[in-house]
C-alpha positions in Angstrom: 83.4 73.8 -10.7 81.8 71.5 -13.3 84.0 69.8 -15.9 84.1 70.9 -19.3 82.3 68.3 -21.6 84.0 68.7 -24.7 84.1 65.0 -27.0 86.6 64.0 -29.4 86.5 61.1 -31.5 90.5 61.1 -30.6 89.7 60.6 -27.0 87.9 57.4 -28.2 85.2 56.0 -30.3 82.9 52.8 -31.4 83.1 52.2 -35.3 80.1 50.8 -36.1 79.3 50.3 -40.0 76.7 52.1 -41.6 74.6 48.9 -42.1 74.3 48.4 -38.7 73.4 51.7 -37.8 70.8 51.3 -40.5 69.4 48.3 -39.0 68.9 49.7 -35.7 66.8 52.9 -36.8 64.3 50.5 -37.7 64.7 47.8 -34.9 62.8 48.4 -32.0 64.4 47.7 -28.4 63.0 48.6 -24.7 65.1 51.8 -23.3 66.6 49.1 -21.0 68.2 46.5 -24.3 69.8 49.8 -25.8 71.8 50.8 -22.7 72.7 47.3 -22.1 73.4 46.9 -25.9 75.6 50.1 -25.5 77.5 48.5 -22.7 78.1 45.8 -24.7 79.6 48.1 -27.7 81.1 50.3 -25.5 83.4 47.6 -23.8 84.0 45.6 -27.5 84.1 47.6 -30.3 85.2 50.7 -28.1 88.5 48.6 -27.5 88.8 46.7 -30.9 87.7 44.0 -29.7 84.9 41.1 -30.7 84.3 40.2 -27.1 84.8 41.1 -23.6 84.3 39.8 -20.1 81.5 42.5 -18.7 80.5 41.6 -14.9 76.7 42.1 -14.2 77.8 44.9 -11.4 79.5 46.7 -14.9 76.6 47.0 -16.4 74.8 48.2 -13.5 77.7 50.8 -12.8 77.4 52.0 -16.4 73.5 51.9 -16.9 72.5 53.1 -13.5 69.9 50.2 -13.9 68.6 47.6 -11.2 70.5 44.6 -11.4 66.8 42.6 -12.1 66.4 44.8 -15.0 69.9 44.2 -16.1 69.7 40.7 -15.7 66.1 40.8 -17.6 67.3 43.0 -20.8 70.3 40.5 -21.3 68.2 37.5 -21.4 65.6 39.5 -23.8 69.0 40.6 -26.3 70.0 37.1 -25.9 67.2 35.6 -26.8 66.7 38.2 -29.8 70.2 36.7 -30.9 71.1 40.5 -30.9 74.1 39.5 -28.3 75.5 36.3 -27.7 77.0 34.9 -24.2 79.6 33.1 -23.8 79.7 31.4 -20.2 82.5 30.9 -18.1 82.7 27.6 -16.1 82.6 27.7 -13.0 79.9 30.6 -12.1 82.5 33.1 -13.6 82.4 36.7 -15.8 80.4 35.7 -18.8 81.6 37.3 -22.1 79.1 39.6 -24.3 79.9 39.5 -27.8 77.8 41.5 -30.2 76.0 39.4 -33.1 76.6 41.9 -36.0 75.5 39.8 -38.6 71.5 41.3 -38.3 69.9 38.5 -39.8 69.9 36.2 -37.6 68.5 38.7 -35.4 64.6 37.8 -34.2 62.0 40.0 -36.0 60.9 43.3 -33.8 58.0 44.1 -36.2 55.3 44.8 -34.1 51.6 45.5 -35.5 50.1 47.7 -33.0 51.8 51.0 -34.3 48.9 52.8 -35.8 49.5 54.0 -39.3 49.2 58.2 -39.5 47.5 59.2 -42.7 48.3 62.6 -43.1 45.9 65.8 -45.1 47.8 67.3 -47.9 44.6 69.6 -48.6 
């Protein structure tokens, strides 16, 4: 028998502020950076927390992505300064911590998106 899906914010939730959420409907991201950035806000915000120690087989668990692919999407958000590592010495857990403040966050403008004139008449 299947389990009921039935959500409650009661159960558990990620407050994110509205500015945030505003700044990502216009910030473009592969499929791959969003599930990783999920992880990310899942594991942090999800508990009240500004950080966490996320394992690379976590995110692979969670995502259902390659490890290659998770390995590549966290460099890319890294390097983006849209998440920010801190890591452990020796070869630990490295710890993900969300870099809310958007400005410092590279540019994802990208040119190529055609622009759609649309025929009122």
């Amino acid at each position: 028998m299947d389990k009921i899906i039935n959500p409650q914010a009661e159960n558990g939730h990620v407050d994110i502020a509205n500015e945030i959420i505003e700044k990502f409907c216009r910030y473009r991201l592969s499929g791959n950076e969003w599930q990783i950035l999920f992880v990310v806000l899942r594991k942090t915000y999800g508990w009240h927390k500004k950080e966490d120690k996320i394992s690379l087989s976590q995110f692979v668990l969670l995502t259902e992505l390659l490890r290659p692919n998770v390995v590549r999407s966290i460099k890319s958000l890294v390097s983006k300064k849209i998440l920010l590592v801190s890591k452990t010495i020796p070869a630990g857990i490295n710890s993900y911590i969300f870099n809310k403040h958007f400005n410092e966050w590279s540019s994802s403008i990208k040119n190529d998106t055609p622009s759609i004139k649309i025929d009122n008449g």
